[in-house]
Backbone as JSON, one array per atom type, in Angstrom:
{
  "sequence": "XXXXXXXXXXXXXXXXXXXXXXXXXXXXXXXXXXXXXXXXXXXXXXXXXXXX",
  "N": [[22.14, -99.71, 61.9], [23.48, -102.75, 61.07], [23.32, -105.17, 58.14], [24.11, -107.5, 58.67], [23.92, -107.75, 61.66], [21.94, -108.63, 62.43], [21.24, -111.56, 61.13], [20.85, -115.26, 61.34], [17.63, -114.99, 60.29], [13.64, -115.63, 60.23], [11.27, -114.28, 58.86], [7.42, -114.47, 59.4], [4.9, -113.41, 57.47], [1.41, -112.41, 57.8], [0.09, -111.93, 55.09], [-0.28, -111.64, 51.38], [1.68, -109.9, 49.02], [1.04, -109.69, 46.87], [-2.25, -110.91, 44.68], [-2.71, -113.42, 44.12], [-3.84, -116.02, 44.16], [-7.21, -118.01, 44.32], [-9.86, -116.2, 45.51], [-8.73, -114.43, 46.83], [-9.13, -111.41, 49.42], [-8.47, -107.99, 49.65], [-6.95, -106.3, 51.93], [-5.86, -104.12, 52.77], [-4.47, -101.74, 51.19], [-2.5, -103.32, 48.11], [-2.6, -105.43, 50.34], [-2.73, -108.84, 50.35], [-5.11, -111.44, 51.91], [-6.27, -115.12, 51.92], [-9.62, -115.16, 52.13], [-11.6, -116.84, 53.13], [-9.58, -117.96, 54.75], [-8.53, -115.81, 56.56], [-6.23, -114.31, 59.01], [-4.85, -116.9, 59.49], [-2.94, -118.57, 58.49], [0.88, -117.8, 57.55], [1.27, -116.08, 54.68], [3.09, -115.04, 53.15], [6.96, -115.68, 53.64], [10.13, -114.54, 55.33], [13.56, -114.75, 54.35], [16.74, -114.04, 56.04], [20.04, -115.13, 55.83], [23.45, -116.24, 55.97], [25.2, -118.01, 53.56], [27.78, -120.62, 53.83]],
  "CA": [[22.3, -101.13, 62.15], [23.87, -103.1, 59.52], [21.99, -106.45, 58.81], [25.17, -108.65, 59.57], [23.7, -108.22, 63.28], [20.27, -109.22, 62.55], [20.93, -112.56, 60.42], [19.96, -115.77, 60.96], [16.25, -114.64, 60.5], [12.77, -116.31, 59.62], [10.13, -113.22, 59.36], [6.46, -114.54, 58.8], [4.15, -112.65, 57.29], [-0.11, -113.11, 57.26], [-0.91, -111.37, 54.31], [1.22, -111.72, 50.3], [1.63, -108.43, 48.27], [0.03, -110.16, 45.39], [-3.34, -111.13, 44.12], [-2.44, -114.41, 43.13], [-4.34, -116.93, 44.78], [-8.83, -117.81, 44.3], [-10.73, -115.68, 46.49], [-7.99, -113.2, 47.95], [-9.42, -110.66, 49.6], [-7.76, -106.77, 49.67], [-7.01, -105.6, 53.37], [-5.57, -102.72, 53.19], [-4.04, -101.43, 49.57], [-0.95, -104.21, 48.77], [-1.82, -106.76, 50.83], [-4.08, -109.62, 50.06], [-5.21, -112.42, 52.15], [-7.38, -115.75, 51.39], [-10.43, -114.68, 52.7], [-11.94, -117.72, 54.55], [-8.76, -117.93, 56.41], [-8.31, -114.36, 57.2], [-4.61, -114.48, 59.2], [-4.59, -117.84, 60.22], [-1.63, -118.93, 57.97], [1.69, -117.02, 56.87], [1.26, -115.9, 53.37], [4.68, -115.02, 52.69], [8.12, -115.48, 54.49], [11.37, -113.47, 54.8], [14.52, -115.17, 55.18], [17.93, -113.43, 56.01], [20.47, -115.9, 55.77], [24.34, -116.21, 55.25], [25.6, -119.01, 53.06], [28.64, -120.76, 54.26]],
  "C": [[22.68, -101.82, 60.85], [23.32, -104.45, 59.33], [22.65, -107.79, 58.81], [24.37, -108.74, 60.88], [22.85, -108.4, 62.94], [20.39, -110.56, 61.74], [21.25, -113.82, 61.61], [18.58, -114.79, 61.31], [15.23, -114.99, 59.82], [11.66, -114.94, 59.85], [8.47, -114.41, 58.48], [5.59, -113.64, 58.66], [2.19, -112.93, 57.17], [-0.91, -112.59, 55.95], [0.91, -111.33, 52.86], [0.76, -110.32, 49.68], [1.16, -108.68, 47.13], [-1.15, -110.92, 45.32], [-3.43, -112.67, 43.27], [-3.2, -115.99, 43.19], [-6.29, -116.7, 44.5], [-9.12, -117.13, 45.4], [-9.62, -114.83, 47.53], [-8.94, -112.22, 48.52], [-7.67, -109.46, 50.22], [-7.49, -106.47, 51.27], [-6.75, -104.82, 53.47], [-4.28, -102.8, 51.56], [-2.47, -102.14, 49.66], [-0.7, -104.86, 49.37], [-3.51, -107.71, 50.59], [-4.06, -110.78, 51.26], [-6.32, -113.34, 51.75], [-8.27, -115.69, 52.24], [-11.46, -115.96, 53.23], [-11.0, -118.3, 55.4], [-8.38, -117.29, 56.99], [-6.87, -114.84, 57.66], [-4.13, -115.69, 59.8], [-3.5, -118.56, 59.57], [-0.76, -117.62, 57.61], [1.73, -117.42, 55.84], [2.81, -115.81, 52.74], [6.07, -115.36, 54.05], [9.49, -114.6, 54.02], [12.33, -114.0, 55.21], [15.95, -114.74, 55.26], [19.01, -114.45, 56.18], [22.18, -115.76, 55.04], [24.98, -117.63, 54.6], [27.09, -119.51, 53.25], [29.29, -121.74, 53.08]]
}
């Protein structure tokens, strides 16, 4: 698949790959979330996008 056919695209994610935030907690090795909101917000986003 080439990723011309998959763009526009908004991916959210609930958990960031970094440690960067008070009170992260680890979930599984590489992903952190803030641990009194467990997955209730997206930590990171992914956006595929062509510029016109």
């Amino acid at each position: 698949m080439k990723i011309e056919d998959n763009y526009p695209s908004l991916d959210e994610f609930d958990y960031s790959p970094y440690n960067c935030l008070k009170d992260m907690l680890e979930i599984e090795p590489g992903k952190y979330r803030i641990a009194h909101l467990e997955n209730r917000i997206p930590m990171v986003y992914a956006v595929l996008a062509t510029k016109k």
